[in-house]
C-alpha distance (Angstrom), angle and dihedral (degrees) to the residues before:
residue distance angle dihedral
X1 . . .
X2 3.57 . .
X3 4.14 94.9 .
X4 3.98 82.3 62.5
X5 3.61 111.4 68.9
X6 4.11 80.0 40.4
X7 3.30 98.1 69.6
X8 4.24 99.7 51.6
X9 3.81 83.1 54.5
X10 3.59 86.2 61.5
X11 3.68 97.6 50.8
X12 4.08 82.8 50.3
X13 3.59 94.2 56.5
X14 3.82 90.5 48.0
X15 4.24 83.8 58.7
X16 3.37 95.0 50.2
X17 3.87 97.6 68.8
X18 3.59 88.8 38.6
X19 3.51 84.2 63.4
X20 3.72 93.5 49.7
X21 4.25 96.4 55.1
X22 4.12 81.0 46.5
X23 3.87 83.9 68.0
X24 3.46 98.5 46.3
X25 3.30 88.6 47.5
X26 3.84 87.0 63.6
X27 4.09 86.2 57.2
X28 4.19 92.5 72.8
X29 3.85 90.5 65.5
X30 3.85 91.1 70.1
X31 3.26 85.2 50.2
X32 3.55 95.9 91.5
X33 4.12 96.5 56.1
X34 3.51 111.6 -163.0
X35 3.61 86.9 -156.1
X36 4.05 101.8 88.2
X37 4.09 88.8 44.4
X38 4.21 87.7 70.0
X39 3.83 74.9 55.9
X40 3.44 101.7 67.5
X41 3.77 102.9 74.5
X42 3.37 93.6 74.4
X43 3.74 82.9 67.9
X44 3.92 97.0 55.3
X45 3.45 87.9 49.8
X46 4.12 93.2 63.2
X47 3.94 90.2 52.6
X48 3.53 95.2 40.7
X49 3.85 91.8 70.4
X50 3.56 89.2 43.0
X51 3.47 99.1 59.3
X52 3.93 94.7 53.0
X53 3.48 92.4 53.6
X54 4.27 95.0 66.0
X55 4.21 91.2 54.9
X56 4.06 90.3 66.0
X57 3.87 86.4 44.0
X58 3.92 91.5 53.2
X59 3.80 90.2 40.4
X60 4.18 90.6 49.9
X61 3.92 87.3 54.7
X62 3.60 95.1 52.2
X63 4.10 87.6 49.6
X64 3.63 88.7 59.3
X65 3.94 97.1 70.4
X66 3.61 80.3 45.8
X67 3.16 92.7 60.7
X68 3.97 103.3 37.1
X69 4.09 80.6 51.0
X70 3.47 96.1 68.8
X71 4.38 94.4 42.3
X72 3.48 86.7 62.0
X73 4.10 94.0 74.3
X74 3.83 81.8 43.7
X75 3.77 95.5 80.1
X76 3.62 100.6 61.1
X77 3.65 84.4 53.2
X78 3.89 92.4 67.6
X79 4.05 81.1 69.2
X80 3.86 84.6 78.6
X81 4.27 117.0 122.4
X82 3.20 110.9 -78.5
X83 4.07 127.2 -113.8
X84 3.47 123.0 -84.3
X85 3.78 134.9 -148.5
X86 3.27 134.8 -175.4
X87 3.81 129.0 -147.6
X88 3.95 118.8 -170.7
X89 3.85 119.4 -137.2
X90 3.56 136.7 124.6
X91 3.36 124.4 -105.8
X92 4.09 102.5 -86.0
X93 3.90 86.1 43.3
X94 3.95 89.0 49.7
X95 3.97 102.2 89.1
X96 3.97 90.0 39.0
X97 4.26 88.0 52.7
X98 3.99 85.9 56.4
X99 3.66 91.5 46.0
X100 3.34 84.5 65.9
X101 3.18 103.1 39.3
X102 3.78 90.1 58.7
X103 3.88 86.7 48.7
X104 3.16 87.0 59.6
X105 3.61 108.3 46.5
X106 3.70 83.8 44.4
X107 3.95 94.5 58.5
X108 3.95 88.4 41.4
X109 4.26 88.3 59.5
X110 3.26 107.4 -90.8
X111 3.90 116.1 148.8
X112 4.03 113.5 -120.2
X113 3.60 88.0 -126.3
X114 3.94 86.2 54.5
X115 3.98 96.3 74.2
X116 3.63 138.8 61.5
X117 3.68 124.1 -169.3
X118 4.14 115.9 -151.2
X119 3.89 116.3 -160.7
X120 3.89 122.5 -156.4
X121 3.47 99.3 -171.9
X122 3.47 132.4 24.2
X123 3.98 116.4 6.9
X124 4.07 122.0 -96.3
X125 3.79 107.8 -93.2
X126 4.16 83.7 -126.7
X127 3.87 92.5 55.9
X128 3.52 96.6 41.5
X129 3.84 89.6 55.6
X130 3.95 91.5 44.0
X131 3.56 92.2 58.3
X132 3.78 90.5 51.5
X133 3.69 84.4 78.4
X134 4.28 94.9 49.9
X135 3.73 128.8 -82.4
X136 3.57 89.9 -94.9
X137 3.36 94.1 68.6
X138 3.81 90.5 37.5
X139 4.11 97.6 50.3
X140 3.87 92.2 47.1
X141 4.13 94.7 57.2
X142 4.24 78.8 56.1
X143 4.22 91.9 48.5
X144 4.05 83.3 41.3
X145 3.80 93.4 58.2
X146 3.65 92.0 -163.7
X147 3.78 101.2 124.7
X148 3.76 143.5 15.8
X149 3.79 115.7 -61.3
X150 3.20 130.6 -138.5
X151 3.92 124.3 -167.3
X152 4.36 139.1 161.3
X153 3.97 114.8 -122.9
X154 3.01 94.4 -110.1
X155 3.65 93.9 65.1
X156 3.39 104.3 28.3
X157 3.63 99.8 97.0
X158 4.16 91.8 75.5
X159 3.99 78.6 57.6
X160 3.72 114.5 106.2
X161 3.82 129.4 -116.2
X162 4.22 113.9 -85.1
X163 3.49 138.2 -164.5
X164 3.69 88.5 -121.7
X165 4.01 128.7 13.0
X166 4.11 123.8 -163.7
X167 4.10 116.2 -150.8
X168 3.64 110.9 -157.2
X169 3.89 107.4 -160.2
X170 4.35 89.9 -154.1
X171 4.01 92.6 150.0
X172 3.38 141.9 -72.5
X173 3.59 134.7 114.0
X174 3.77 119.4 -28.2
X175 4.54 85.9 -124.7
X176 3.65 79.2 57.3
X177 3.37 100.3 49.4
X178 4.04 93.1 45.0
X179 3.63 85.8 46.9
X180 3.44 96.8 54.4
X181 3.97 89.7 48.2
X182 3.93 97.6 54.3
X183 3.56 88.8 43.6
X184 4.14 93.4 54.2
X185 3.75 94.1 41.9
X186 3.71 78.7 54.0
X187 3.53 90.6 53.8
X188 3.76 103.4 37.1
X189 3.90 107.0 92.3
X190 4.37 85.6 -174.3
X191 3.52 115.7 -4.5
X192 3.73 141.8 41.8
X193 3.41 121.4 179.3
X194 3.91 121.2 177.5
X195 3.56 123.1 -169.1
X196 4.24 121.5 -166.9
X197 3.57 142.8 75.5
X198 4.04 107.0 -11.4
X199 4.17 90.5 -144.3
X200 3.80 87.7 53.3
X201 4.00 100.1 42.9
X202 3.28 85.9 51.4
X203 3.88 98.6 57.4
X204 3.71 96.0 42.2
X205 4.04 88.5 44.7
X206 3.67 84.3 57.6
X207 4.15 93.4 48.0
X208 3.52 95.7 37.5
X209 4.04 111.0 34.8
């Protein structure tokens, strides 16, 4: 009789830590805190910045065709007439004013082969020397382009086309001197620089230009 009521107190005991895992059972369902999900809109907020910043990129790419459009129509614009200077000296002091002058354009980085140098009056003491050896030789130093030339008036139209063109006003005939003019500001693609008697450049600027 007494190994009877033992046996139910066993089965009792074996409930009771069934009851215990039951509890810790209970412990999984905090598991899932919904206290670090609050934290994640900080974390939006650090992309959301970041994703305004690429539209203004796209929209600066699409400006530069814009842009580059509205160059194009620039370059016939650099056809425009060139610049022109004027350097007073009389007519013996003409040719040593564009010497100068082509000093100077030289030392401000011009190319040699940039600048031609027109004389009215007497020719340049270089050209006359060059053509002491035949035109042939003289014509293909201009079609070379590799230096400073130097050529009369009348002659100067078989010259070709430079960035920059020096008139010296030495002498001659006032026709020859406008002459020479329209035919260098022909010539001059951006730069004219005339050197000679200020009353006179003025006249023939006024008939020629």
């Amino acid at each position: 009789m007494p190994l009877i009521p033992e046996e139910p107190q066993i089965h009792e005991s074996a409930q009771g830590p069934r009851a215990t895992p039951s509890a810790g059972r209970t412990a999984p369902t905090p598991r899932p805190v919904p206290g670090p999900r609050p934290a994640a809109p900080p974390r939006p907020g650090r992309p959301g910045p970041a994703r305004p910043a690429p539209p203004p990129q796209r929209a600066s790419r699409e400006s530069v065709p814009a842009k580059s459009a509205p160059s194009r129509p620039t370059a016939p614009a650099a056809s425009a007439t060139p610049q022109i200077q004027l350097v007073p000296a009389s007519a013996d002091g003409a040719l040593d004013a564009a010497e100068e002058a082509v000093d100077l354009l030289l030392e401000s980085g011009r190319a040699p082969g940039d600048v031609l140098v027109i004389t009215t009056g007497g020719s340049h003491p270089w050209a006359a020397h060059e053509l002491s050896f035949g035109e042939a030789s003289y014509w293909a130093q201009n079609d070379a382009r590799d230096d400073v030339f130097y050529a009369d008036a009348a002659v100067a139209s078989r010259a070709t086309s430079r960035p920059v063109v020096v008139v010296a006003v030495n002498g001659g005939p006032e026709a020859a001197g406008a002459t020479a003019l329209s035919l260098a500001h022909a010539k001059a693609d951006a730069l004219l620089v005339v050197c000679g008697d200020p009353q006179q450049i003025n006249s023939v600027l006024g008939a020629a230009v």
